[in-house]
PDB file of N, CA, C and O in Angstrom, chain B, residues numbered from 101:
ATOM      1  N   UNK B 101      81.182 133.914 175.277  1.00  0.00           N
ATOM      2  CA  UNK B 101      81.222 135.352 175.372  1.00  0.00           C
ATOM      3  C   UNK B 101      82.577 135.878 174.898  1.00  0.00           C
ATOM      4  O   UNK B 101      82.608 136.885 174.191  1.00  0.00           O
ATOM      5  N   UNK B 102      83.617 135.291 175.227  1.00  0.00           N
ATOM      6  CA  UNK B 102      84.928 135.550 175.113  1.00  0.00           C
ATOM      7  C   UNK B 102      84.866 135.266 173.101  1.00  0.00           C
ATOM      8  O   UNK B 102      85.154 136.188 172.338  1.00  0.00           O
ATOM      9  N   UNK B 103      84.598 134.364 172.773  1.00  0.00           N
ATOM     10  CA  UNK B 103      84.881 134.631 171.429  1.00  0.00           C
ATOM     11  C   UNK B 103      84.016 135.240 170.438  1.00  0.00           C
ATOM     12  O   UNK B 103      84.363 135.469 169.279  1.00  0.00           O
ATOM     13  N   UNK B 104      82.954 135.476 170.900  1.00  0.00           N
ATOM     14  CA  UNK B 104      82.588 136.604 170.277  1.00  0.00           C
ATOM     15  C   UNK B 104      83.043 138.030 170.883  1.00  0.00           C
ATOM     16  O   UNK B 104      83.090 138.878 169.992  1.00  0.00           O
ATOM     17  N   UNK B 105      83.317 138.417 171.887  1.00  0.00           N
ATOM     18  CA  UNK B 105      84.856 139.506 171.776  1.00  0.00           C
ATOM     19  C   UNK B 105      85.424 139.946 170.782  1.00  0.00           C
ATOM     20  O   UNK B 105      85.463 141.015 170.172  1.00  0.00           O
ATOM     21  N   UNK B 106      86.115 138.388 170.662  1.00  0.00           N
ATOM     22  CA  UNK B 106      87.589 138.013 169.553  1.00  0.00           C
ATOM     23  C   UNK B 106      86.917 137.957 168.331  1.00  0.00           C
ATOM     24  O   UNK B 106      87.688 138.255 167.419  1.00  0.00           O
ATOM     25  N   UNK B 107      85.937 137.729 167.997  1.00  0.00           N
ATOM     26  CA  UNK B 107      85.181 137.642 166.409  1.00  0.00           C
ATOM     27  C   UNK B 107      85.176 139.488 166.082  1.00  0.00           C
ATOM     28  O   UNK B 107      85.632 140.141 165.144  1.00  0.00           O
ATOM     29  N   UNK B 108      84.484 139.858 167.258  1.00  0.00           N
ATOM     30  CA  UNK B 108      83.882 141.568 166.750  1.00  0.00           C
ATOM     31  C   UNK B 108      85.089 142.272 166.821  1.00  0.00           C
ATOM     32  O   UNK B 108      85.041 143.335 166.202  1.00  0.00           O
ATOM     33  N   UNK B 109      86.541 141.946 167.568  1.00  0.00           N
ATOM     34  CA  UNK B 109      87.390 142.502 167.081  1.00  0.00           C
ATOM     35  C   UNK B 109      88.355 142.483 165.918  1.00  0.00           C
ATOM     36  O   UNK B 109      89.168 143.351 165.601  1.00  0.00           O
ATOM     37  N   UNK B 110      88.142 141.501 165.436  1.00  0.00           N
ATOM     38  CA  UNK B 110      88.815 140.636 164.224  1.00  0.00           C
ATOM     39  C   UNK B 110      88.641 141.415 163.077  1.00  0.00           C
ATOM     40  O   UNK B 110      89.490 141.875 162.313  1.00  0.00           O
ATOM     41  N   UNK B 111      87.054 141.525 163.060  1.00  0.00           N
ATOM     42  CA  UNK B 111      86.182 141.828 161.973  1.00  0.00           C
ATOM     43  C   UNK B 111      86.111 142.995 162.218  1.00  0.00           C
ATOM     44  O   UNK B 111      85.888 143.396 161.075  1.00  0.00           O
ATOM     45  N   UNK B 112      86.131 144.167 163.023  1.00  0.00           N
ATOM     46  CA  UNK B 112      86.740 145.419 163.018  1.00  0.00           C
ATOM     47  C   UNK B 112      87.735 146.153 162.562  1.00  0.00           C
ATOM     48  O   UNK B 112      87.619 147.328 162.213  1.00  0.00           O
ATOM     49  N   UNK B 113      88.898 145.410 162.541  1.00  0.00           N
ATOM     50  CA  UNK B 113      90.543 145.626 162.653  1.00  0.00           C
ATOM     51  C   UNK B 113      90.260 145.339 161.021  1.00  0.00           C
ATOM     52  O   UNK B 113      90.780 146.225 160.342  1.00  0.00           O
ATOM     53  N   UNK B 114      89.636 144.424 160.307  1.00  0.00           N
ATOM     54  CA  UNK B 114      89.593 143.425 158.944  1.00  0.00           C
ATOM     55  C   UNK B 114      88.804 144.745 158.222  1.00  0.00           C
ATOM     56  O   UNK B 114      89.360 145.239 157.241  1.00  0.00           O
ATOM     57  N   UNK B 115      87.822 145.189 158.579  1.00  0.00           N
ATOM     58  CA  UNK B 115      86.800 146.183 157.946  1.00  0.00           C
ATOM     59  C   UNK B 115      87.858 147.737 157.966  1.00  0.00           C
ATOM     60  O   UNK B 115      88.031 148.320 156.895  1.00  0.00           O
ATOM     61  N   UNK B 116      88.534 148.316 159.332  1.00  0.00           N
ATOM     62  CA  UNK B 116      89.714 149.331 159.134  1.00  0.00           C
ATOM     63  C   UNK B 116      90.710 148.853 158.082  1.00  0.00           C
ATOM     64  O   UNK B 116      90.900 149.533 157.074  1.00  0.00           O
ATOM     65  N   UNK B 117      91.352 147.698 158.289  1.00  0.00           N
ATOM     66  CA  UNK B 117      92.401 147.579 157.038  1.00  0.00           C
ATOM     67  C   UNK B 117      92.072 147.606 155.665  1.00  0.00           C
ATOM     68  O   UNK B 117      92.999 147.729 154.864  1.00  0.00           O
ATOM     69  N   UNK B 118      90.376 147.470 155.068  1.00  0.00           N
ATOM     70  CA  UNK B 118      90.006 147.299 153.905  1.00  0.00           C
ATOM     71  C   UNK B 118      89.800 149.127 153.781  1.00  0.00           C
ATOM     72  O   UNK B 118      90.151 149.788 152.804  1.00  0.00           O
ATOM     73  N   UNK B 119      89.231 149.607 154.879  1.00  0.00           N
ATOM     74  CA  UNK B 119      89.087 151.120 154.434  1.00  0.00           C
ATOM     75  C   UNK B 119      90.432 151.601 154.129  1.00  0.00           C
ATOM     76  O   UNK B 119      90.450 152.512 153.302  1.00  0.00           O
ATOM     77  N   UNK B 120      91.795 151.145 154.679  1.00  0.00           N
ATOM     78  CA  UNK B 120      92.844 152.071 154.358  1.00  0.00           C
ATOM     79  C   UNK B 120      93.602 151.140 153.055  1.00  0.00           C
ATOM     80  O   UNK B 120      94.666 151.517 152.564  1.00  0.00           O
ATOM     81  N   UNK B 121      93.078 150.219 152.713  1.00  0.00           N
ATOM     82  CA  UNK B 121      93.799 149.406 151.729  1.00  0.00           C
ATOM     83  C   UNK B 121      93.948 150.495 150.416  1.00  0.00           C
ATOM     84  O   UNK B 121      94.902 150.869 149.733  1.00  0.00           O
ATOM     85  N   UNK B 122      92.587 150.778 150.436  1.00  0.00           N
ATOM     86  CA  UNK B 122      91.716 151.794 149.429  1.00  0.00           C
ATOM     87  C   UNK B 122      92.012 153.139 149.140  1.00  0.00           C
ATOM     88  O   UNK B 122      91.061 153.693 148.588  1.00  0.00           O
ATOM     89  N   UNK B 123      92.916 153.806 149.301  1.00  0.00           N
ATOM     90  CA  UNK B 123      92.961 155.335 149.544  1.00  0.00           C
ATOM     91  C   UNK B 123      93.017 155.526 147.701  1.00  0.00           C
ATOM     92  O   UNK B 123      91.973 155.783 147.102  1.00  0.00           O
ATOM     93  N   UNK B 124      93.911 155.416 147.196  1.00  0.00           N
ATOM     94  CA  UNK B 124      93.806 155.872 145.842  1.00  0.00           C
ATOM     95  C   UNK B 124      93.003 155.801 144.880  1.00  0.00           C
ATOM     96  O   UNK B 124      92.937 156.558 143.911  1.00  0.00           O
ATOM     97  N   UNK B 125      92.088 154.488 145.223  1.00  0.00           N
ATOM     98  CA  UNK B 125      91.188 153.879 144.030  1.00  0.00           C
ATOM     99  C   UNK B 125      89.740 154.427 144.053  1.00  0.00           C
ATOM    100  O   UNK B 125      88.693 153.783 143.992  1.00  0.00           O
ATOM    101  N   UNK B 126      89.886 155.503 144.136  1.00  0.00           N
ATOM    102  CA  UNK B 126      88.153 155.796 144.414  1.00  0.00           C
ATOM    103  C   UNK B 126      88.176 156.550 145.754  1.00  0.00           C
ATOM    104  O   UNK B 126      88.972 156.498 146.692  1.00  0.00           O
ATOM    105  N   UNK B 127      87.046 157.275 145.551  1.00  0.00           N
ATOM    106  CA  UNK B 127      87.132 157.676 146.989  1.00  0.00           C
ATOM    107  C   UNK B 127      86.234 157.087 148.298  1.00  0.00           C
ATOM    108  O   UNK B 127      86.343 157.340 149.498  1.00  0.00           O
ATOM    109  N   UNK B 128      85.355 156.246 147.611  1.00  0.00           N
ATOM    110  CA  UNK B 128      84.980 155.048 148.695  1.00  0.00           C
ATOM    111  C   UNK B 128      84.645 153.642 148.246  1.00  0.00           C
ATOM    112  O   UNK B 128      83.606 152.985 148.315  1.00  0.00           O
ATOM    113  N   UNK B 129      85.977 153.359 147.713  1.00  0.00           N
ATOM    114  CA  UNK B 129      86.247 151.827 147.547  1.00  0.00           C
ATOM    115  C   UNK B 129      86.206 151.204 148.566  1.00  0.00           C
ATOM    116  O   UNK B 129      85.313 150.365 148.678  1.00  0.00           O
ATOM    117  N   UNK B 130      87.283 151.430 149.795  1.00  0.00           N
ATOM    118  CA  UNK B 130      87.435 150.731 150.891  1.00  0.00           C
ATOM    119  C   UNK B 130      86.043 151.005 151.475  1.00  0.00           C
ATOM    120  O   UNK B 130      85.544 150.012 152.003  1.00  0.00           O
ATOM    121  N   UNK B 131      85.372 152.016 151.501  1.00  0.00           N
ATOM    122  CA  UNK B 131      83.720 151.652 152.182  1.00  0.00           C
ATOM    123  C   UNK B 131      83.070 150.761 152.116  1.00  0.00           C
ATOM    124  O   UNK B 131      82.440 150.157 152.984  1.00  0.00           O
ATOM    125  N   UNK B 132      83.265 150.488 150.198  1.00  0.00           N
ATOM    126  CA  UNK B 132      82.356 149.647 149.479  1.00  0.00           C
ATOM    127  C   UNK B 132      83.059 148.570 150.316  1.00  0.00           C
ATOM    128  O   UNK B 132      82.409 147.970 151.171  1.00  0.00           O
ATOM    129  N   UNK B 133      84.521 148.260 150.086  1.00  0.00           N
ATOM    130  CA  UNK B 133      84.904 146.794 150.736  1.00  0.00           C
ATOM    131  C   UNK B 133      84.826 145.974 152.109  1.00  0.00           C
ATOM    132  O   UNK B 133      84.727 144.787 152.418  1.00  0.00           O
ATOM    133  N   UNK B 134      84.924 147.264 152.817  1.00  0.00           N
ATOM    134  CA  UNK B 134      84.863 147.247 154.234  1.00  0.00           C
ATOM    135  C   UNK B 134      82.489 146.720 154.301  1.00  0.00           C
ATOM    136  O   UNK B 134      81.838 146.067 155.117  1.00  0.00           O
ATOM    137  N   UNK B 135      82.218 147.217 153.433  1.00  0.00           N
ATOM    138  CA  UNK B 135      80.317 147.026 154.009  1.00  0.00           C
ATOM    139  C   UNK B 135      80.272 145.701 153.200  1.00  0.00           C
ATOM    140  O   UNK B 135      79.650 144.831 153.809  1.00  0.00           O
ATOM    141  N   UNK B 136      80.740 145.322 152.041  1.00  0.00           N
ATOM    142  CA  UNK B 136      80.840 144.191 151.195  1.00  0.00           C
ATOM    143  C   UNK B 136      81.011 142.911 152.012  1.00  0.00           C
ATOM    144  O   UNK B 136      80.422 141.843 151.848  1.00  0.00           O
ATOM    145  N   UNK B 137      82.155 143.308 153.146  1.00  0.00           N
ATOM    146  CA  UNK B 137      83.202 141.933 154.132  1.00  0.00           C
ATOM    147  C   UNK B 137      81.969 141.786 155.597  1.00  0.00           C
ATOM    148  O   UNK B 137      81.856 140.731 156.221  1.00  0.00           O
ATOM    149  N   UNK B 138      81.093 143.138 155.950  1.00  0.00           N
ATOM    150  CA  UNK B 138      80.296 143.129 156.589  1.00  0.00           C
ATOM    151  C   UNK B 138      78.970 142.598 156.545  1.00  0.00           C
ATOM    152  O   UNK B 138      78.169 142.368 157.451  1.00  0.00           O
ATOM    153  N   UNK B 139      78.892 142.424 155.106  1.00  0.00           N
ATOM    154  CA  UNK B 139      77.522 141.702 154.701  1.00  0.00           C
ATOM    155  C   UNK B 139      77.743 140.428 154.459  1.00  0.00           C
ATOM    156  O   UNK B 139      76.692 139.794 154.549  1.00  0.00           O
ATOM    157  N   UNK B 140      78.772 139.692 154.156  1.00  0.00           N
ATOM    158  CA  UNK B 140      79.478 138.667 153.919  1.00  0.00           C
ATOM    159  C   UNK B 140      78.839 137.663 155.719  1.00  0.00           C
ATOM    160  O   UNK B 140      78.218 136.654 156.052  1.00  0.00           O
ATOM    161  N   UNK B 141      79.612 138.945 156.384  1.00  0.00           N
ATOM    162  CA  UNK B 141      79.684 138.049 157.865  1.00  0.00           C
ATOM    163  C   UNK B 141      78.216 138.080 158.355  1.00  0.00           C
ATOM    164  O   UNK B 141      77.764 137.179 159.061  1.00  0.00           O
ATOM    165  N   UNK B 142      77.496 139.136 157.961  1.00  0.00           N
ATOM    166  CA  UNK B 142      75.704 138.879 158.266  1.00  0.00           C
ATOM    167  C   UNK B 142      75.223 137.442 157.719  1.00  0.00           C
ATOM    168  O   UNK B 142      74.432 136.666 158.256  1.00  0.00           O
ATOM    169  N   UNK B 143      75.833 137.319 156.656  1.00  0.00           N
ATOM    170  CA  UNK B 143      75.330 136.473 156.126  1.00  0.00           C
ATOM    171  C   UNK B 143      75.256 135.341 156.148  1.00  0.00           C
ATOM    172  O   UNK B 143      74.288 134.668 155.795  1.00  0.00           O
ATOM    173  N   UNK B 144      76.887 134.743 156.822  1.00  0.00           N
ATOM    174  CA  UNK B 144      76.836 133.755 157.526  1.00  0.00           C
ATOM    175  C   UNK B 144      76.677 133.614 159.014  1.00  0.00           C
ATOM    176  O   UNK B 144      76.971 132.568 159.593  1.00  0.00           O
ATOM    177  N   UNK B 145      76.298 134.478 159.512  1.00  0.00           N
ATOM    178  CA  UNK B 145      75.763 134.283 160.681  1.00  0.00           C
ATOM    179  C   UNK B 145      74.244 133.806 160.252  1.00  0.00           C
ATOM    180  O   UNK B 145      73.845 132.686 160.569  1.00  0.00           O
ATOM    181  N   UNK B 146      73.446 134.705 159.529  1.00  0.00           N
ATOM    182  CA  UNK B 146      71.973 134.205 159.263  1.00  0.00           C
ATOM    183  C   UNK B 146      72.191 132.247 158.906  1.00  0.00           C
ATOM    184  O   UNK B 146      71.492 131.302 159.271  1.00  0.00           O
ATOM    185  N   UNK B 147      73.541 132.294 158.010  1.00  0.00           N
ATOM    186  CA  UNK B 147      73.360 130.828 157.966  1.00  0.00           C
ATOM    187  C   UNK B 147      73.505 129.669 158.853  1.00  0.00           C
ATOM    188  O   UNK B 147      73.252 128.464 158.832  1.00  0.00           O
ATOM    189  N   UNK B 148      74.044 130.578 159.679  1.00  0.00           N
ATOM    190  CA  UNK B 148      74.402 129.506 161.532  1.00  0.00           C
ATOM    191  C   UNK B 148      73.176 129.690 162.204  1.00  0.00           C
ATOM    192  O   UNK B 148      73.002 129.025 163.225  1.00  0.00           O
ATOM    193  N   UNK B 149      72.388 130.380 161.870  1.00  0.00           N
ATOM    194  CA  UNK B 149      71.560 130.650 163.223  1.00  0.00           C
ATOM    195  C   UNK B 149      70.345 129.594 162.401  1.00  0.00           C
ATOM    196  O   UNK B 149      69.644 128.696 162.867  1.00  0.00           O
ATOM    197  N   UNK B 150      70.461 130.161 160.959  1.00  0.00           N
ATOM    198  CA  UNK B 150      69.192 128.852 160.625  1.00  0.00           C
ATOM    199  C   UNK B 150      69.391 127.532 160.857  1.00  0.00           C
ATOM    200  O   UNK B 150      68.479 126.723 161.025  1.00  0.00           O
ATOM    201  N   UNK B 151      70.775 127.237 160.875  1.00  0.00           N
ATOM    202  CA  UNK B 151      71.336 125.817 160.742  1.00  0.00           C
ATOM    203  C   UNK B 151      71.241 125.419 162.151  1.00  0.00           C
ATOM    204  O   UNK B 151      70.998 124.235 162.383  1.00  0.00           O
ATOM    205  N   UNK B 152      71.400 126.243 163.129  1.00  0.00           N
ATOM    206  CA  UNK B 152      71.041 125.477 164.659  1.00  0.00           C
ATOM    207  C   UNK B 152      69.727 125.485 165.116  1.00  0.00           C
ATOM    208  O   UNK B 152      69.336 124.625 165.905  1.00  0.00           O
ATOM    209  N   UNK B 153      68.888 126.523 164.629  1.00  0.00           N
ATOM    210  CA  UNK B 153      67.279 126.258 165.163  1.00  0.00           C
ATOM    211  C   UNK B 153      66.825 125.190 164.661  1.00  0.00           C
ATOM    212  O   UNK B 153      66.679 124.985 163.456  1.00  0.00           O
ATOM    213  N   UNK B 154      66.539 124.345 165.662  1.00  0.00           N
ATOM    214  CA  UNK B 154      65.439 123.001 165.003  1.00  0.00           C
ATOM    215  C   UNK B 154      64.293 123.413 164.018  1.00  0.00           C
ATOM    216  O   UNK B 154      63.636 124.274 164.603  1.00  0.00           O
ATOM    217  N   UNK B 155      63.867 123.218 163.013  1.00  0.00           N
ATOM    218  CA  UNK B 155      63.046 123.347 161.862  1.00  0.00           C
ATOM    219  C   UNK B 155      61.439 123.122 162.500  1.00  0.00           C
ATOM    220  O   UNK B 155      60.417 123.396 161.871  1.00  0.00           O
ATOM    221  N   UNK B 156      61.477 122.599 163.796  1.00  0.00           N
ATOM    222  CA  UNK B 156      60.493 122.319 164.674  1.00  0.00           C
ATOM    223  C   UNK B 156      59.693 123.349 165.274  1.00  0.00           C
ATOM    224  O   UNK B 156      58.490 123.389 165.529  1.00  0.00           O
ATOM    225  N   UNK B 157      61.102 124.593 165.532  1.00  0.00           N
ATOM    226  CA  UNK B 157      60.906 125.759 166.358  1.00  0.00           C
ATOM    227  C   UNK B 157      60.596 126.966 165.426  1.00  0.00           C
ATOM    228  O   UNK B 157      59.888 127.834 165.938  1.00  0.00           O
ATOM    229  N   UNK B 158      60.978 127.156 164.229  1.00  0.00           N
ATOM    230  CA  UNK B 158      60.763 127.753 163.275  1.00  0.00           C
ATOM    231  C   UNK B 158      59.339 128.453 163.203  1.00  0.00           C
ATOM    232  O   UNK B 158      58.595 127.482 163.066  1.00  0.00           O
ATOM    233  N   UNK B 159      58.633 129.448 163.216  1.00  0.00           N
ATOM    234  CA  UNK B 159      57.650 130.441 162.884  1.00  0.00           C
ATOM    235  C   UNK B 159      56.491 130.496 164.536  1.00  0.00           C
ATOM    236  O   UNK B 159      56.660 130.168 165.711  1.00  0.00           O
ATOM    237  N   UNK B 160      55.452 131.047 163.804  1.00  0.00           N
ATOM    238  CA  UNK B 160      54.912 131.517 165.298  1.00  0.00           C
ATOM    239  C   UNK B 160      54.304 130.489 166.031  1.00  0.00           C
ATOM    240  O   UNK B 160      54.284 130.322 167.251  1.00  0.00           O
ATOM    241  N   UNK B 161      53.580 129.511 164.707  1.00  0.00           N
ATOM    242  CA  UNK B 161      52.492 128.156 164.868  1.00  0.00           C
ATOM    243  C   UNK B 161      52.939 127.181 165.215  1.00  0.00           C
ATOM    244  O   UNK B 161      52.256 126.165 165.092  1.00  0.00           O
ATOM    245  N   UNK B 162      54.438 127.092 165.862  1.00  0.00           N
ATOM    246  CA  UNK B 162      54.606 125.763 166.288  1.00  0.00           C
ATOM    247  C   UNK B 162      54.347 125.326 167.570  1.00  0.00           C
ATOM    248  O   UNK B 162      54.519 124.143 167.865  1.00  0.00           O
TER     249      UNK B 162
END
């Protein structure tokens, strides 16, 4: 519980610093970068969560 805390604050603080990295270059670069670093981390979460379900447990028919 405690480190996912520390993950969702990490990746908060990481997604604010990309929005203010950005001020001159566009006017929503840092959006783009900040949802870019957010889909990144969806993404490996989808890849942890497939990688720990047993392939056994997988769909409705098992």
């Amino acid at each position: 519980m405690c480190s996912r805390q520390i993950a969702a604050s990490l990746a908060t603080a990481v997604m604010v610093f990309l929005i203010g990295c950005f001020p001159l270059s566009g006017e929503f670069m840092g959006f783009h970068a900040a949802l870019g670093f957010s889909a990144l981390l969806a993404l490996g979460c989808l890849l942890v969560v497939l990688e720990k379900i047993p392939r056994s447990g997988r769909g409705a028919n098992s």
